[in-house]
C-alpha positions as CSV (number, residue, x, y, z in Angstrom):
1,X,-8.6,25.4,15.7
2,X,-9.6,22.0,13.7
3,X,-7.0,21.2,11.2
4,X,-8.1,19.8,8.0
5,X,-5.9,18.8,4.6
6,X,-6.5,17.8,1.2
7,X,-5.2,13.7,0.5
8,X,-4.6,12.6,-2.8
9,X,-4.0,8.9,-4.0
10,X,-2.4,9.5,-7.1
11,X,-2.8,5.7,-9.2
12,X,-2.7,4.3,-12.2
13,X,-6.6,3.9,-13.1
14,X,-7.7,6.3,-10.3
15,X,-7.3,9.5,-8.4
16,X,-8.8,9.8,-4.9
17,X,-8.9,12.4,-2.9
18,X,-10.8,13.7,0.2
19,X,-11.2,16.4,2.6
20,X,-9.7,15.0,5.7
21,X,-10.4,16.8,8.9
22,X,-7.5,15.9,11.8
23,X,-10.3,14.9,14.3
24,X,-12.8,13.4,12.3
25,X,-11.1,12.1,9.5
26,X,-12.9,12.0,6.0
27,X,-15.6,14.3,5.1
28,X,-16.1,14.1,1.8
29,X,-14.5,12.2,-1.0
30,X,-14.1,12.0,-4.6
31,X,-12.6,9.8,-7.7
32,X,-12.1,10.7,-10.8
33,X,-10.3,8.2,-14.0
34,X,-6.7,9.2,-14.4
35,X,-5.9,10.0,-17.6
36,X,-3.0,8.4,-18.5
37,X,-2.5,8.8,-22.1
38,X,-1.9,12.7,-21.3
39,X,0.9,12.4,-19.0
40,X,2.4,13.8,-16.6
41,X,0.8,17.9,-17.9
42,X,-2.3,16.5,-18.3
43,X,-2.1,14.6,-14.7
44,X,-0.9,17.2,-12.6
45,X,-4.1,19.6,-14.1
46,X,-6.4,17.1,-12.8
47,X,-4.9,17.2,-10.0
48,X,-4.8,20.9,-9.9
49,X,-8.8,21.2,-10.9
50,X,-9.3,18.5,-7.9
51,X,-7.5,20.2,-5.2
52,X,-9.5,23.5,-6.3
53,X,-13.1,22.3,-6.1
54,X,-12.4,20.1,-2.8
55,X,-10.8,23.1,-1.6
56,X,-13.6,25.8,-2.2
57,X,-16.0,23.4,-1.3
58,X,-14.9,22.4,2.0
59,X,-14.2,26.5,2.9
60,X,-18.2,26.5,2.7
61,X,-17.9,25.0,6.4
62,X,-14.8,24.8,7.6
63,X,-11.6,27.7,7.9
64,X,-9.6,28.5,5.8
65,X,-7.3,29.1,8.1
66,X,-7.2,26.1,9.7
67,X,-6.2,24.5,6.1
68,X,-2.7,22.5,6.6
69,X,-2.7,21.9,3.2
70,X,-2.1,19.1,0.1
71,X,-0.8,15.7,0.6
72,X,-0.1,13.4,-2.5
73,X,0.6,9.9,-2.1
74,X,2.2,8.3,-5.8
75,X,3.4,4.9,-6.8
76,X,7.6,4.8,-7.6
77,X,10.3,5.9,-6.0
78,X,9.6,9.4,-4.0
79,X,12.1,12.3,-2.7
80,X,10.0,13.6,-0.1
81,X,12.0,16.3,0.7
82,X,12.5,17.5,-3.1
83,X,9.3,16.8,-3.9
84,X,10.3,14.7,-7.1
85,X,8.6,11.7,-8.2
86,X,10.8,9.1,-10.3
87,X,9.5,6.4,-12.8
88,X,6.2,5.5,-11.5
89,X,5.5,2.0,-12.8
90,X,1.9,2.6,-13.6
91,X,1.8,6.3,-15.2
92,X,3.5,5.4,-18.2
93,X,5.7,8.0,-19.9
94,X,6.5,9.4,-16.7
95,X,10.4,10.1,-16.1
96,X,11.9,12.4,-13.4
97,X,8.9,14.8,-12.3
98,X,9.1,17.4,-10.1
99,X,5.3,16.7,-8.8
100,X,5.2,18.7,-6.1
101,X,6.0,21.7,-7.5
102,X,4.1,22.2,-10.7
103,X,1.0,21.0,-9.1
104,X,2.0,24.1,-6.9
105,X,2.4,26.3,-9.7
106,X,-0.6,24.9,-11.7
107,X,-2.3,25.8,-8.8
108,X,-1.5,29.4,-8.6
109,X,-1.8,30.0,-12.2
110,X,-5.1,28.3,-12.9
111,X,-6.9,28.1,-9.7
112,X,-5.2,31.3,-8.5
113,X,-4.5,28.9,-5.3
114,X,-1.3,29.0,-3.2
115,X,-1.1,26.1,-1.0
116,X,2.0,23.8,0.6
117,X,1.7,20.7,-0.8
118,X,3.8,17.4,0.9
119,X,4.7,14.5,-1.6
120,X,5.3,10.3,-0.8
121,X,5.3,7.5,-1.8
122,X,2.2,5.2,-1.9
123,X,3.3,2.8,0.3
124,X,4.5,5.1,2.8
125,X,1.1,7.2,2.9
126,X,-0.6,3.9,3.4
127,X,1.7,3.0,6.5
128,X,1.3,7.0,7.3
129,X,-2.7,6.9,7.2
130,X,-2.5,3.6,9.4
131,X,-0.7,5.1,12.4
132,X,-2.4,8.4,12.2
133,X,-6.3,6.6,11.4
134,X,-5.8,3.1,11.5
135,X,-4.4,-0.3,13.1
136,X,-1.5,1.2,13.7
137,X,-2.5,3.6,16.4
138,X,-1.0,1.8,19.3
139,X,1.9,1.0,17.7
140,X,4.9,3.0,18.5
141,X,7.0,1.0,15.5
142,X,5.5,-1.1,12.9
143,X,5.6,-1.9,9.6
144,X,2.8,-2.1,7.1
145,X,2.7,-4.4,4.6
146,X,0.2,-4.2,1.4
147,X,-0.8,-7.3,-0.6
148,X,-2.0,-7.0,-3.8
149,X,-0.8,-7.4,-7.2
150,X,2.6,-6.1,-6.0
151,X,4.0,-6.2,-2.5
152,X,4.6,-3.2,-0.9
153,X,5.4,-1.8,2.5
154,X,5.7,1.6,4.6
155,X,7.7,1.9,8.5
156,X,6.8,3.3,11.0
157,X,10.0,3.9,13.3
158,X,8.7,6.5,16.7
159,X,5.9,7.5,15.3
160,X,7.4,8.7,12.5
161,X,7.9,7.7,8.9
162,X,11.3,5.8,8.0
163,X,12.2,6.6,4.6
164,X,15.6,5.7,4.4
165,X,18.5,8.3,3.2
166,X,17.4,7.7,-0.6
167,X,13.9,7.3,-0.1
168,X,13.3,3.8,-0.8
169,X,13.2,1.9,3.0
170,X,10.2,-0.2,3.0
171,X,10.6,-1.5,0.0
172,X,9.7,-5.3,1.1
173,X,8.3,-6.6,-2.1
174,X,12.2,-6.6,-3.2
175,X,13.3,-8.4,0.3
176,X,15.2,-11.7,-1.1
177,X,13.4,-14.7,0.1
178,X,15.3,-17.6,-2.1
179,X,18.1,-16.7,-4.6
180,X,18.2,-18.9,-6.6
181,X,14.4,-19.0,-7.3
182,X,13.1,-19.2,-10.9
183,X,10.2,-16.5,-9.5
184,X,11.7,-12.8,-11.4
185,X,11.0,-9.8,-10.0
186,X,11.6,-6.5,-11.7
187,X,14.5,-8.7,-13.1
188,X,15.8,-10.1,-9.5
189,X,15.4,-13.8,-8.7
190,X,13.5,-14.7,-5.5
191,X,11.9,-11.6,-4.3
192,X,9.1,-11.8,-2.3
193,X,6.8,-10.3,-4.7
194,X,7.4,-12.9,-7.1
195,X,6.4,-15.8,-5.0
196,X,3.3,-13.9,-3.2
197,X,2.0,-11.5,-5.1
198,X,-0.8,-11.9,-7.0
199,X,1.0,-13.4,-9.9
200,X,2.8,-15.9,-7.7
201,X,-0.2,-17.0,-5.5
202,X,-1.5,-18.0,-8.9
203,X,1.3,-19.7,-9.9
204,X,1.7,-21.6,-6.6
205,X,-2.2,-22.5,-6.7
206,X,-1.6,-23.5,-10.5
207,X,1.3,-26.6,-9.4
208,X,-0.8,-27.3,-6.4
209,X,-4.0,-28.3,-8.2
210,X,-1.6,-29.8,-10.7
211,X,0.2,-32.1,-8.2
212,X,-3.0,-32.8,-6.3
213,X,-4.5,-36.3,-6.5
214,X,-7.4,-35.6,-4.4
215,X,-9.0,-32.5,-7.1
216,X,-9.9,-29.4,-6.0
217,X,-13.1,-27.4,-6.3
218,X,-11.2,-24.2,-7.6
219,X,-11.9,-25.1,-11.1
220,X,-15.8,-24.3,-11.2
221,X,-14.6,-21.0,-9.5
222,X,-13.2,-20.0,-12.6
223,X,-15.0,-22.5,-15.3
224,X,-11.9,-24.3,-15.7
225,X,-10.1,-21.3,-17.6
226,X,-6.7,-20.9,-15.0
227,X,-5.8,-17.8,-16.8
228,X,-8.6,-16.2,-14.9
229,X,-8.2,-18.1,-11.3
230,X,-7.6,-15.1,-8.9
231,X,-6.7,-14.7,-5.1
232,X,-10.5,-14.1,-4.6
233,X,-11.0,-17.6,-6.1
234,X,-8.8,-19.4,-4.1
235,X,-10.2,-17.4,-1.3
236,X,-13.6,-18.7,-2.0
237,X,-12.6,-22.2,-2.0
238,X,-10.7,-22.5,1.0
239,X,-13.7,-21.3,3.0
240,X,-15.6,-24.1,1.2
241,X,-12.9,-26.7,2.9
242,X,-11.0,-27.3,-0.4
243,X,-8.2,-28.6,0.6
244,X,-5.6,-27.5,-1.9
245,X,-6.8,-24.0,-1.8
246,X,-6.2,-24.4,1.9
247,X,-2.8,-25.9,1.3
248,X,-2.2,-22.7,-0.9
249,X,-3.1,-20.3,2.1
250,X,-0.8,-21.9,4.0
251,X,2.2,-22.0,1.6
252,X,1.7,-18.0,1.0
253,X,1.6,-17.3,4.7
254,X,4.4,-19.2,5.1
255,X,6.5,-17.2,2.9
256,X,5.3,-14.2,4.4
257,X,6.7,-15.3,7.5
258,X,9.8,-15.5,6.8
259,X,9.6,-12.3,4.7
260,X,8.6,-10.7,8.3
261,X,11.4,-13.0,9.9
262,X,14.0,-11.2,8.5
263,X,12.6,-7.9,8.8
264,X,12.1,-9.0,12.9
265,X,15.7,-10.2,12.7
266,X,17.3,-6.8,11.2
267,X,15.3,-4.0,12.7
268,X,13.9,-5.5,15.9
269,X,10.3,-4.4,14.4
270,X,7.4,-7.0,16.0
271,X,4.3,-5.1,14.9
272,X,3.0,-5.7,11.5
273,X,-0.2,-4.1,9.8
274,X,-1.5,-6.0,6.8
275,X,-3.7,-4.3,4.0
276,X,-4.2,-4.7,0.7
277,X,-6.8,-6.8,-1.6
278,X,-5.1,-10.2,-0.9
279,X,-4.8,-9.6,2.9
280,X,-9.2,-10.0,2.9
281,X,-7.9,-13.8,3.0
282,X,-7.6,-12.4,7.0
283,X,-6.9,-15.4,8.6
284,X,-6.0,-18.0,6.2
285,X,-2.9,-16.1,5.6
286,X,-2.3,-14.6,9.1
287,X,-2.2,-17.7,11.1
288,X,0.6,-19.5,8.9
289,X,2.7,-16.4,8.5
290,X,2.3,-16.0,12.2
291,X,3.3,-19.4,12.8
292,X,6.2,-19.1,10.3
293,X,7.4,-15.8,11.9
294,X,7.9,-17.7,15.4
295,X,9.6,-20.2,13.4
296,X,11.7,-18.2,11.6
297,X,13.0,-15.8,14.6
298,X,15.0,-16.4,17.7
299,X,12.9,-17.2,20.6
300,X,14.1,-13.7,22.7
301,X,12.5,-12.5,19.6
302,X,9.0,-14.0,20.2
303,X,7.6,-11.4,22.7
304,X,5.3,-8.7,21.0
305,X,5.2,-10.2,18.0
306,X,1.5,-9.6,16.2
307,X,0.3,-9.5,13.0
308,X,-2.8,-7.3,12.4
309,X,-5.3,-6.8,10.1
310,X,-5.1,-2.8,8.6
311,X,-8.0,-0.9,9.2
312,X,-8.6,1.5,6.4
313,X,-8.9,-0.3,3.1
314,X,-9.1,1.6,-0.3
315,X,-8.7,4.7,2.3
316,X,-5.8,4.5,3.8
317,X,-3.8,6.7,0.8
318,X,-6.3,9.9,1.5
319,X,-5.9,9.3,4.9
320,X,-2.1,9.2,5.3
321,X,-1.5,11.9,2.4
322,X,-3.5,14.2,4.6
323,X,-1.4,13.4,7.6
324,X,1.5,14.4,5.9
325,X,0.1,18.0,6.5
326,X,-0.4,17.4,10.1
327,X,2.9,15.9,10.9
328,X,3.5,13.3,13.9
329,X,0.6,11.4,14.3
């Protein structure tokens, strides 16, 4: 018997989804636009229409039998076991939806399809797809952290996914890293989101350049318009030896540190797997939040501790949504 799911990255501007196959991982993928402005109905039949023609198309070569089913990973707060997906911040117009099963029932009434379908959050699939596919293979605890215009984060506790009794563990992004910051986060002062993610690298690089004496070379990155200076920018210009980008690196790392700190400190977890866009800064950003980390823990804390690039990019949401069909990786 050879296994093989659906995986669905359910975001904002896109839908992914693949035929994964247990042993060999992706064998064919698609994306399609998500169209937003018709909300959740008009989502959850693209979905539907997705599943169908990934499905009958992959039964050309592989069992039927052997299917394990549909896993959806979506942005917002997730009740796996319900299968209800709350406020996603990027699908406006979305409330309280039980995702799981109308894309169930959409399923069997237009594609004439009955299918178990598993349902998590983004962040989690990510961390999911990692340990199953990914960096996290080896790990037996770890948790993943995703940098991008948000911060977000999935554990893995035994091999298994830590969700928390409300569904909302991993949550890092929300992790309080000075209190009384002026940086706002969904309305809370300090977060770590609002000092490193994409918004806040910006507005560290911004006071940098500012403060500099020396100049900097970011400027002819972006032709002198900072509204459009970016991660990639600053990314750029550190590899050209600029020194404040450099300087910039460092500070973010740094904050990331202690963000990891406190997670070592709290749940004894020493393995972390970073993805996301930002995280292509590799090293610039993992040496200093490496450093920090030692730093920022006691030193019977220090063995085991490794930060690691993830492995899966843009992939790791198909992947892990299809291991929720499989189970324990």
């Amino acid at each position: 018997m050879i296994r093989w799911a659906i995986g669905i990255d359910l975001g904002g501007t896109a839908i992914k989804a693949a035929v994964v196959c247990e042993e060999r991982g992706i064998l064919t993928d698609r994306t399609i636009l998500t169209e937003t402005a018709s909300g959740p109905a008009g989502i959850v039949g693209q979905l539907a229409a997705l599943v169908a023609d990934l499905y009958r198309l992959a039964c050309e070569t592989l069992a039927p039998a052997d299917f394990a089913g549909v896993g959806v990973g979506a942005p917002g707060a997730v009740d796996a076991v319900k299968g209800v997906l709350s406020y996603p911040p990027n699908l406006p117009g979305w409330g309280i939806v039980s995702l799981r099963d109308e894309l169930q029932k959409l399923l069997i009434a237009n594609e004439a399809l009955s299918m178990p379908v598993f349902l998590d959050n983004d962040a989690n699939v990510a961390a999911f797809g990692e340990a199953f596919y990914g960096a996290g293979r080896e790990f037996r605890d770890f948790l993943m952290v995703t940098l991008g215009t948000g911060v977000g984060g999935g554990i893995i506790l035994n091999r298994k996914l830590y969700r928390g009794t409300h569904g909302t563990a991993g949550e890092v992004g929300f992790m309080i890293i000075d209190f009384e910051a002026t940086t706002l986060h969904a309305g809370i002062r300090g977060t770590l989101e609002s000092f490193i993610g994409k918004k806040g690298i910006v507005d560290i690089a911004r006071r940098m350049i500012e403060a500099s004496s020396s100049g900097s070379c970011i400027g002819k990155l972006c032709d002198n318009d900072f509204t459009r200076l970016s991660p990639i920018h600053l990314e750029r210009a550190a590899l050209e030896g600029d020194e404040v980008s450099l300087a910039v690196w460092k500070r973010v790392g740094s904050i990331l540190g202690v963000g990891l700190a406190n997670v070592t400190a709290l749940m004894d977890i020493r393995k972390f797997v970073i993805g996301g866009g930002v995280a292509a800064a590799g090293e610039l950003i993992f040496l200093p939040a490496l450093e920090q980390l030692r730093r920022s823990t006691l030193p019977s804390m220090h063995d085991g501790l490794a930060l690691v690039p993830a492995l899966l990019g843009n992939k790791a949401g198909m992947y892990g949504a299809a291991a929720l069909c499989f189970g324990e990786p």
